[in-house]
N, C-alpha and C positions, 0 to 999 in steps of 0.2 A: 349339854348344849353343843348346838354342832354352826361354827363359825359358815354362813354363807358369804360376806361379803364384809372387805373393809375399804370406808374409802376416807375422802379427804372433804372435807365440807367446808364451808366460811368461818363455821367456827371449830370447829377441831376437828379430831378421828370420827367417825361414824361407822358403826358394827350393826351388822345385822346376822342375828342369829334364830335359828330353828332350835326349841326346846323336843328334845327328845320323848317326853312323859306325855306331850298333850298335842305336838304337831302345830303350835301357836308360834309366832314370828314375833320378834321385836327388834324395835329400831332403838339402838343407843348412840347417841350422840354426846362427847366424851364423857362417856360411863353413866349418864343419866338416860331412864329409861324413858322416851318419848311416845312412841307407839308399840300395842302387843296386840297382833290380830291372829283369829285364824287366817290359811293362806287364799283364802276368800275374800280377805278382808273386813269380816266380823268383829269387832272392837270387843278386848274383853274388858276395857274399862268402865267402871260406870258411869261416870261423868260423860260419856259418847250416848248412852240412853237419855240419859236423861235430860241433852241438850233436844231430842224429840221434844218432850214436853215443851220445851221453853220456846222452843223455834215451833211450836205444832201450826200456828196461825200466818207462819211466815212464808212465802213462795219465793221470794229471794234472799240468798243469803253469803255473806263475803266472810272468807274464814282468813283469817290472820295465821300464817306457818300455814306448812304439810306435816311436816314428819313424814308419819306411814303414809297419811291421808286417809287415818280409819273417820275422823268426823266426817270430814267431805264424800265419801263413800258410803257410809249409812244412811244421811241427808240427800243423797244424791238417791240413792234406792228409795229414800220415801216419795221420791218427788220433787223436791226441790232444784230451783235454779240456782247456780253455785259460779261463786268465780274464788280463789284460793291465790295470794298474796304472798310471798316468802321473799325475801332474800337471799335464800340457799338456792339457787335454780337445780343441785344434786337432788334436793329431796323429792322433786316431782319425776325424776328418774328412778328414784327407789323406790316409789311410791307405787308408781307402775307394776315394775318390775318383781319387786316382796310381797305387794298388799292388793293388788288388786284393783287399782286406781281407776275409775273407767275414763277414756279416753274422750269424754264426751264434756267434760267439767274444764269451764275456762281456767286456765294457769296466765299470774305473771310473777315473774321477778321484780322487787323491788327495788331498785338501784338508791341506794343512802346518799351517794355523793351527790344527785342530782336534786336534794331536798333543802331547802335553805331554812332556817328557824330567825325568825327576827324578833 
């Protein structure tokens, strides 16, 4: 594996690395593997397919996290309208930048402190 990028996130380290064997990307955020695309942004998870299915009838849809941003990228190539929610305002820069993120997909930051619970 060949380290592209380390950076600092909200919630800890965040590594992204190129596998040598297959040319797939993955986003670790501290050591947990979050997203692993090709560098297209193909999701090799299955769980990213088979949210087609589930979302198949849906034309809007709000994703909770980026990570790489392989859900929001494959739902965004099907067609869907998308807005993408994080906290980490880093991961829609990596997201871009590693995975392929298309530029077209509403982003926001979630600010915690501005949320009250009663």
């Amino acid at each position: 594996m060949k380290l592209l990028g380390r950076y600092q996130g909200k919630n800890g380290q965040i590594d992204i690395v190129e596998c040598s064997w297959d040319g797939t990307r993955v986003y670790f955020e501290e050591g947990v593997r979050q997203s692993q695309a090709t560098p297209d942004g193909e999701s090799v998870f299955t769980y990213v397919k088979l949210m087609d299915e589930l979302l198949s009838r849906s034309e809007q849809v709000l994703v909770l996290g980026c990570g790489g941003g392989n859900l929001a990228t494959r739902l965004w190539r099907l067609g869907k309208r998308l807005t993408i929610v994080d906290i980490n305002p880093i991961s829609f820069v990596l997201a871009h930048r590693y995975f392929d993120l298309p530029d077209e997909i509403a982003m926001h930051r979630l600010r915690l402190s501005k949320i009250r619970v009663r």
